[in-house]
C-alpha positions in Angstrom: 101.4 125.5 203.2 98.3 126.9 204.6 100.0 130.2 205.6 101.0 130.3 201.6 97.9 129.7 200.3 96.0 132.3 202.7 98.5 135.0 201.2 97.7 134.0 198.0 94.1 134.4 198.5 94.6 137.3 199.8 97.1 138.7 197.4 94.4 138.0 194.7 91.4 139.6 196.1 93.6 142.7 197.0 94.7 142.5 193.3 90.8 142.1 191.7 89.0 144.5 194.1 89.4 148.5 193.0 87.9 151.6 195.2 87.7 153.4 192.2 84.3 153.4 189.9 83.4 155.1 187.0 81.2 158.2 187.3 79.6 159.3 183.8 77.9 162.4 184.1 74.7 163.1 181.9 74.5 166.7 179.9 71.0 168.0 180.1 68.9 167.9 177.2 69.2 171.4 175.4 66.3 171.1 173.4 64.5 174.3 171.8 60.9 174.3 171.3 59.4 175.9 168.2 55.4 176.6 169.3 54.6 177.6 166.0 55.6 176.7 162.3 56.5 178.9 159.1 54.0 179.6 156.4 56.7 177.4 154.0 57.2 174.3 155.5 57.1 170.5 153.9 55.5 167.7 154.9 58.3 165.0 154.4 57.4 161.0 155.6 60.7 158.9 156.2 60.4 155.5 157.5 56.8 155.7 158.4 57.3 158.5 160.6 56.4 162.2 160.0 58.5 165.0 159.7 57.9 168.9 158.6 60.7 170.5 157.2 62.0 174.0 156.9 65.4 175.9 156.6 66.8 172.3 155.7 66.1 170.8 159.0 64.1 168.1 160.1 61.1 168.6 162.7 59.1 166.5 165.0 55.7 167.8 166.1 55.3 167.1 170.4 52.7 168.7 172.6 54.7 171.6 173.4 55.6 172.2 169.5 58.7 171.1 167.9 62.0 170.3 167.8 64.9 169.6 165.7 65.7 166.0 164.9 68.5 164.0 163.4 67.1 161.8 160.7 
């Protein structure tokens, strides 16, 4: 009985237990940095926060410039 229940056990934690893992992989932030804004640009507020906007796309102002955002 004991010798059955000891392969149990261990049938079971040899079943649950995996070597492998998951390995995600992060892709670096391709972000391009505009220093310095067109002449026509619009000033466009959405949700409280600011955004300038030119050639149809939406801009956020950082300290090195700014970048394209998804709004």
């Amino acid at each position: 009985m004991r010798v059955l229940l000891m392969v149990l056990m261990m049938s079971f934690c040899l079943i649950s237990t995996s070597c492998a893992r998951r390995v995600v992989v992060k892709q670096p932030n391709k972000k391009v940095v505009i220093v310095k804004r067109p002449a026509k640009y619009k000033v466009v507020r959405v949700n409280g926060r600011k955004y300038y906007v030119w050639n149809g796309r939406y801009h956020r102002k950082t300290s090195r410039g700014y970048v394209v955002v998804r709004v």
